[in-house]
C-alpha positions in Angstrom: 0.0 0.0 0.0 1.4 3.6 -1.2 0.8 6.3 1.4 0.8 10.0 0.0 0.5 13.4 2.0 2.7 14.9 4.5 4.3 12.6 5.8 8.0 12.7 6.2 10.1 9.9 4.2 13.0 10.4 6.1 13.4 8.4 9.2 9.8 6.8 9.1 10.2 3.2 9.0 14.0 3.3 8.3 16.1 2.1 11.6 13.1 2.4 14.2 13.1 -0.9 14.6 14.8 -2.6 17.4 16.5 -5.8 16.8 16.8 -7.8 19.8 16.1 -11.5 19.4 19.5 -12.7 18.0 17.8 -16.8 17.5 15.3 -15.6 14.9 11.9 -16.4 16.6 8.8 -13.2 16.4 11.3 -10.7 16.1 12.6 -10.7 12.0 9.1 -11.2 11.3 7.4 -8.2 13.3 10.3 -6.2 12.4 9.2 -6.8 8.4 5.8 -5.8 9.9 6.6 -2.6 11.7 8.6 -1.4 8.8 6.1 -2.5 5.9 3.1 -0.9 8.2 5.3 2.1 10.1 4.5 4.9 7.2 0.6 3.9 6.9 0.4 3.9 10.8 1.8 7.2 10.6 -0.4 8.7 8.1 -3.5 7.2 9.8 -2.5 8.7 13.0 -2.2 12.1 11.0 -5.6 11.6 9.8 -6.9 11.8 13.1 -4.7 14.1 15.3 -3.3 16.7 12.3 -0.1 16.9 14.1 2.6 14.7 12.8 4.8 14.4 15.6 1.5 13.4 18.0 1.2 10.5 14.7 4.9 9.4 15.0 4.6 9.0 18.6 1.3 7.3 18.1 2.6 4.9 15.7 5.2 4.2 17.6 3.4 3.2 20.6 1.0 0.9 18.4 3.6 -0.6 17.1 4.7 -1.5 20.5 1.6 -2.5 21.7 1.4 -5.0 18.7 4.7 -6.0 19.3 3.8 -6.6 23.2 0.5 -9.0 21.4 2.8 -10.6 19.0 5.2 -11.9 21.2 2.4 -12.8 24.1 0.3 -14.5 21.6 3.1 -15.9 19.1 2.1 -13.6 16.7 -1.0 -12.3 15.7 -4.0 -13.2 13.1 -4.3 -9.8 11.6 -1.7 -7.6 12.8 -2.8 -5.2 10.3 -6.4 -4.8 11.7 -5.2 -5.0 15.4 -2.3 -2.1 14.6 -4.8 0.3 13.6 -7.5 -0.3 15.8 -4.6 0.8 18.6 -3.7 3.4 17.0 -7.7 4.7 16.2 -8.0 4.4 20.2 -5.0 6.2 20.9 -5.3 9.1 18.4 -8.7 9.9 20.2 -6.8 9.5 23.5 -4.2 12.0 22.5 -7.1 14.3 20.5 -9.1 14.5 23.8 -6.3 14.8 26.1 -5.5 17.7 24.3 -8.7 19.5 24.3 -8.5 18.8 28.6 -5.4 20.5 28.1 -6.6 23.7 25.9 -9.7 24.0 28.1 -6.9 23.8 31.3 -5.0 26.9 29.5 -8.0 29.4 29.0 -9.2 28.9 32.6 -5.9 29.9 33.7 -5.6 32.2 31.3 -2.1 31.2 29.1 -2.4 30.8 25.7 -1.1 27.9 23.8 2.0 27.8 21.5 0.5 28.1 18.3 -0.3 25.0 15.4 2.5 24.6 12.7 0.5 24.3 9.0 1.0 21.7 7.2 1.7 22.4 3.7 -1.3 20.1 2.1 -3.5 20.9 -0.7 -6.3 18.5 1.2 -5.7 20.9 4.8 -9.6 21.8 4.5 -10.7 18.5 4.0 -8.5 16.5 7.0 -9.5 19.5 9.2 -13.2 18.4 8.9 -12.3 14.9 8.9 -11.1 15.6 12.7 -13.9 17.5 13.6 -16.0 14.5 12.8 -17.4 12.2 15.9 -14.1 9.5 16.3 -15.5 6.1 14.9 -17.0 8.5 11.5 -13.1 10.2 11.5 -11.5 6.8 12.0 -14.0 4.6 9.4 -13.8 7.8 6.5 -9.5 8.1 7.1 -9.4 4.2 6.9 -11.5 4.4 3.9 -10.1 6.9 1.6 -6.5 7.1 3.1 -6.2 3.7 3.2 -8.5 2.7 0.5 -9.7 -0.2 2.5 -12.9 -1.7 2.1 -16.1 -2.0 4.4 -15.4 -5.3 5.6 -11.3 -4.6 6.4 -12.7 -1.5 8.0 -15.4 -3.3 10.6 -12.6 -5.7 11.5 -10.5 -3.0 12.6 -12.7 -1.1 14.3 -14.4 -4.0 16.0 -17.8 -3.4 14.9 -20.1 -4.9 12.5 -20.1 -4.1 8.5 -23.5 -1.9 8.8 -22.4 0.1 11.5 -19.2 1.1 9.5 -21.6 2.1 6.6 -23.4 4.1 8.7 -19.9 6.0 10.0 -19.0 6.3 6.2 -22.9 7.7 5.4 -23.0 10.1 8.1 -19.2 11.1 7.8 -19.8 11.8 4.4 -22.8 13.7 5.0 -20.9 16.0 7.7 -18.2 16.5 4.7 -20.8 17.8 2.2 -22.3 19.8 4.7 -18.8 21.3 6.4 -17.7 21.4 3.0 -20.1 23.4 0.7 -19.6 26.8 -0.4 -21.5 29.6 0.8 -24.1 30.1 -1.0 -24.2 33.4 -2.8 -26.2 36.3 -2.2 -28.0 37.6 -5.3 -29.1 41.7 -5.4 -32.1 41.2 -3.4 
């Protein structure tokens, strides 16, 4: 899968890997894994959070949370579904943890360092995508980012096929709406 946007090449996936296990075992097999999946992880985290650095370190950890898995379990059925699903639960932690934190500032009055822009033809439309309820954010970014189907999507969320239709119906629907031009005002 070929992951396009703002995502740095440099250093994602290159090195980050820890090798360890020197008898073979989980590790050479996780460590093709993280650095087949690192970049996608990455720009799904993105997706949610709009901060790249908050999506490295989120990537990061899910990758060490499915590590953790992997080697408990002896590997895992679909490490690609259970990946993403740790890294839709942590983006939202991290998203929410950071509007506790705005809120914090403004009652005590500080204001917060100011956003870096990313330079993105698609800012506009990822903006709206994270101002969508989480599962709608996580099911359209895993759908269009990822260009994953229905099915692939309801595995990794844990939820049923319909539901995930209805995320993608009603995400959509937000889009448009969010979206739409103005409408112009004629000479009344």
């Amino acid at each position: 899968m070929t992951v396009s946007g703002p995502i740095p090449d440099s250093g994602v996936g290159q090195g980050d890997v820890a090798q360890t296990d020197e008898g073979g075992g989980a590790q050479p097999a996780f460590d093709a894994f993280a650095r087949e999946q690192r970049r996608a992880l990455v720009a799904f985290a993105w997706t949610l959070t709009g901060d790249v650095g908050v999506a490295e370190d989120v990537a990061q950890d899910a990758l060490h949370a499915t590590w953790q898995a992997w080697e408990r379990d002896g590997g895992l059925r679909h490490p690609e579904a259970w990946a993403r699903q740790v890294v839709a639960n942590r983006a939202a932690d991290r998203v929410r943890r950071a509007g506790r934190e705005r809120r914090a500032l403004g009652l005590l009055g500080a204001r917060p360092d100011p956003t870096v822009d990313l330079p993105t033809t698609d800012h506009e439309f990822w903006d709206a995508v994270r101002a969508l309820p989480d599962r709608q954010a996580q099911a359209i970014a895993l759908h269009y980012l990822e260009d994953r189907p229905v099915a692939e999507i309801a595995e990794i969320l844990g939820c049923a096929p319909a539901t995930v239709k209805v995320h993608l119906h009603r995400g959509r629907r937000a889009l448009a709406d969010a979206l739409a031009p103005a409408p112009e005002e004629g000479p009344q």
